[in-house]
C-alpha positions as YAML, in Angstrom:
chain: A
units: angstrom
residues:
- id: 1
  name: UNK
  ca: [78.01, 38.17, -77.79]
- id: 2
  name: UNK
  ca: [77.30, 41.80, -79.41]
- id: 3
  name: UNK
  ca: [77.50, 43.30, -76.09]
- id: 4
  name: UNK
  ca: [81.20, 43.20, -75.44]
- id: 5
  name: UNK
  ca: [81.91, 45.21, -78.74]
- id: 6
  name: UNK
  ca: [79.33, 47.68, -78.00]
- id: 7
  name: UNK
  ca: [80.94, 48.22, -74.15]
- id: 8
  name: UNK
  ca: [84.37, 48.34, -75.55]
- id: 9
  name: UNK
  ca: [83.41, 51.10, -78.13]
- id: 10
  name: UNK
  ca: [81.26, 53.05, -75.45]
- id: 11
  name: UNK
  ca: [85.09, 52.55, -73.46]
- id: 12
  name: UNK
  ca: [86.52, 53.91, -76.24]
- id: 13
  name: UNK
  ca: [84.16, 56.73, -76.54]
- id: 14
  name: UNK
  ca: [84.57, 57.55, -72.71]
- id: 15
  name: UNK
  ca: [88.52, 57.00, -73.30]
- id: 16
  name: UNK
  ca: [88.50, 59.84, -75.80]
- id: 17
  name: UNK
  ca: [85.79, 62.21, -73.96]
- id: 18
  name: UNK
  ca: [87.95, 61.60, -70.73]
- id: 19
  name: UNK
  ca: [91.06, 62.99, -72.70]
- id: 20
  name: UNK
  ca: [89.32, 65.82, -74.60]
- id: 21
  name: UNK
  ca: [87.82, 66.95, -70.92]
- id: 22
  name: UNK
  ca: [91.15, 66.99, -69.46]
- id: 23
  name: UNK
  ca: [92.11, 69.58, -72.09]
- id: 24
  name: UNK
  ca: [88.77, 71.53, -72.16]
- id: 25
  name: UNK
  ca: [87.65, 73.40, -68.26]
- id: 26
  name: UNK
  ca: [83.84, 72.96, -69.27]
- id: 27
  name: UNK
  ca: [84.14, 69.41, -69.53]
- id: 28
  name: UNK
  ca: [84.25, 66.90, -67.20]
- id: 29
  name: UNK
  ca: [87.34, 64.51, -67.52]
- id: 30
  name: UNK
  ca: [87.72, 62.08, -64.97]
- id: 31
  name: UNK
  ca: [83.93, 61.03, -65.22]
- id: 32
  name: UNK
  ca: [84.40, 59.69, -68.55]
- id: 33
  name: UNK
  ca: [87.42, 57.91, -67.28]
- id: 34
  name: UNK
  ca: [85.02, 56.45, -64.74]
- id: 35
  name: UNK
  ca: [82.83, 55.43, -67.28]
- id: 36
  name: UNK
  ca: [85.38, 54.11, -69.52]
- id: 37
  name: UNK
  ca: [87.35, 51.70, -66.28]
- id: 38
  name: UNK
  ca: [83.31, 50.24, -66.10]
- id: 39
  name: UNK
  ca: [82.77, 49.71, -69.94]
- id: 40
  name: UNK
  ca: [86.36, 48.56, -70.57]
- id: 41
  name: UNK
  ca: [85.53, 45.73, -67.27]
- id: 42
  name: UNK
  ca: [82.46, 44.49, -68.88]
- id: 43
  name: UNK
  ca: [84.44, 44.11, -72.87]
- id: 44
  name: UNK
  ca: [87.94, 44.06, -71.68]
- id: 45
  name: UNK
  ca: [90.04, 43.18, -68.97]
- id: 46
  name: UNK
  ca: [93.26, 43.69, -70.34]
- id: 47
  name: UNK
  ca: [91.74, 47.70, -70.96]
- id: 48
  name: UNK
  ca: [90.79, 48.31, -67.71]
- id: 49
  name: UNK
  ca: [93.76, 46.86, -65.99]
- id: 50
  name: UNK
  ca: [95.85, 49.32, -67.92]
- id: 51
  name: UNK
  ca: [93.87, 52.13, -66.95]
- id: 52
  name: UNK
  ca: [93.92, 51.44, -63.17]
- id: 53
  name: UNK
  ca: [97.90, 50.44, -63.26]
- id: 54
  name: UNK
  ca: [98.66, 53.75, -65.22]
- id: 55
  name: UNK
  ca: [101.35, 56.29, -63.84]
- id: 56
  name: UNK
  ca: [99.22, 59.45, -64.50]
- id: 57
  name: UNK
  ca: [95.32, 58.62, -63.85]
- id: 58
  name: UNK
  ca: [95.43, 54.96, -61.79]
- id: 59
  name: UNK
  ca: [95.81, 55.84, -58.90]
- id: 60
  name: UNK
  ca: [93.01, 58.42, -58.99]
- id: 61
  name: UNK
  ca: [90.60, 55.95, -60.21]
- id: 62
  name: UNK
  ca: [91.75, 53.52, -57.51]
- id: 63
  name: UNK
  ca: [91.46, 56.29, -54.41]
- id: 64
  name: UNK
  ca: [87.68, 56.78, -55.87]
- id: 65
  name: UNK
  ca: [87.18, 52.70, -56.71]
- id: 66
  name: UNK
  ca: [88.55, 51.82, -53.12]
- id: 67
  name: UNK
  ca: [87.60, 54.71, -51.01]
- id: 68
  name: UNK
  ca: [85.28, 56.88, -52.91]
- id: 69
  name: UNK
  ca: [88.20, 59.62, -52.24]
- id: 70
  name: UNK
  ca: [89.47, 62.43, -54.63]
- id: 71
  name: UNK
  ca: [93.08, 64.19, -53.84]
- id: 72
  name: UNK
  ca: [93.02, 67.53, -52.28]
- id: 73
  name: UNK
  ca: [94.93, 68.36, -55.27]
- id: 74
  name: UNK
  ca: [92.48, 67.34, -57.58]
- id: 75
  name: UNK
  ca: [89.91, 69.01, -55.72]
- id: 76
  name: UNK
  ca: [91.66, 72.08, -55.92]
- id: 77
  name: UNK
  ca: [92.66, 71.61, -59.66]
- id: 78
  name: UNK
  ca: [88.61, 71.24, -60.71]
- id: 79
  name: UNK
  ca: [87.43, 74.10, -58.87]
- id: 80
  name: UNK
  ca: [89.76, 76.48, -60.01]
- id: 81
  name: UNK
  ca: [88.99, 75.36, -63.27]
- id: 82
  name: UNK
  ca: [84.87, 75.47, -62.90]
- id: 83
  name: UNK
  ca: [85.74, 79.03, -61.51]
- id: 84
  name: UNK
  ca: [87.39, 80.35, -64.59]
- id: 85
  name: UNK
  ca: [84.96, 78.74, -66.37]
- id: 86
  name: UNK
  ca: [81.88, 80.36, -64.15]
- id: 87
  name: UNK
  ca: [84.30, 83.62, -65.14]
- id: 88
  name: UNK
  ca: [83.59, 83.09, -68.78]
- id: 89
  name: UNK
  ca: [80.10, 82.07, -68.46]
- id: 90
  name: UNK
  ca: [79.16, 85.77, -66.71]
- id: 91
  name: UNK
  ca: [81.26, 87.11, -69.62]
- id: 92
  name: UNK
  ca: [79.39, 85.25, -72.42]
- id: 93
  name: UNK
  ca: [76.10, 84.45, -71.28]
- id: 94
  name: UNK
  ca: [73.24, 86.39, -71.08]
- id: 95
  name: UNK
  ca: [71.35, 86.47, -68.13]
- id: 96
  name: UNK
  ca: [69.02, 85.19, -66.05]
- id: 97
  name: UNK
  ca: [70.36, 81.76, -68.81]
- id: 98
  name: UNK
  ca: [73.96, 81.86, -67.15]
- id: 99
  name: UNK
  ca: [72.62, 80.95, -63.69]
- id: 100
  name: UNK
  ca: [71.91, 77.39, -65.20]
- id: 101
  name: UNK
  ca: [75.60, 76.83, -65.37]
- id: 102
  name: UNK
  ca: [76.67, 78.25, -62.22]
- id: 103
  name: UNK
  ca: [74.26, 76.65, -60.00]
- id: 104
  name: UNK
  ca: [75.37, 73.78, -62.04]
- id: 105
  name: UNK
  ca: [78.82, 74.22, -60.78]
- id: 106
  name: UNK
  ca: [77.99, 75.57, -57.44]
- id: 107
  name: UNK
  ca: [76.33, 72.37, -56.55]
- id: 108
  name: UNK
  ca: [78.96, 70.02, -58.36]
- id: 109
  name: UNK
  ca: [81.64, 72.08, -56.44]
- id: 110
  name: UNK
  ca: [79.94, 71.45, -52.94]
- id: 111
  name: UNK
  ca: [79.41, 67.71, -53.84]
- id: 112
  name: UNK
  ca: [82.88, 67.62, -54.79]
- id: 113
  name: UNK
  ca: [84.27, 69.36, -51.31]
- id: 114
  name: UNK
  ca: [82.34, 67.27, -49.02]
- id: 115
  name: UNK
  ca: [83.95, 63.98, -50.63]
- id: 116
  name: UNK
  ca: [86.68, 62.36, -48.70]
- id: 117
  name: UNK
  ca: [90.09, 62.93, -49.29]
...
């Protein structure tokens, strides 16, 4: 019984986080939205259905639910924003401790082109 409260906070948490990373480049938004679809389908149906029948990010999460597929446009949109955000990395971070966050997002940017469309 204390499970669905703590999956529909941890949905709320990912709710939030998926917002906030849609905002911020060095975050990652639409994984906590991921997140947040799962928790809010274990605590709350009503949640979940909301997200996945919502105007802006449903039908995203339904191309990747259905057909593990993300939108040339969105593909686009998140690597232009990891490079400006590799940009600011070589600008703030010393090195040889800013190639942890580019070969971060070097390999999360060839993951992300090879997915389907």
């Amino acid at each position: 019984m204390i499970a669905r409260p703590l999956w529909l906070a941890a949905g709320a948490v990912c709710f939030v986080l998926g917002w906030v990373g849609m905002v911020l480049p060095i975050m990652p938004g639409f994984v906590f939205l991921l997140a947040a679809v799962f928790c809010f389908a274990r605590s709350n149906p009503a949640l979940e259905r909301w997200m996945l029948e919502h105007p802006q990010f449903g039908p995203p999460l339904n191309d990747w639910f259905e057909r593990r597929s993300i939108s040339r446009k969105a593909k686009r949109s998140a690597l232009l924003t990891m490079a400006l955000a590799a940009a600011l990395a070589v600008w703030m971070i010393n090195w040889p401790v800013v190639l942890f966050p580019l070969g971060s997002m070097a390999l999360v940017s060839l993951w992300l082109w090879t997915r389907s469309e």
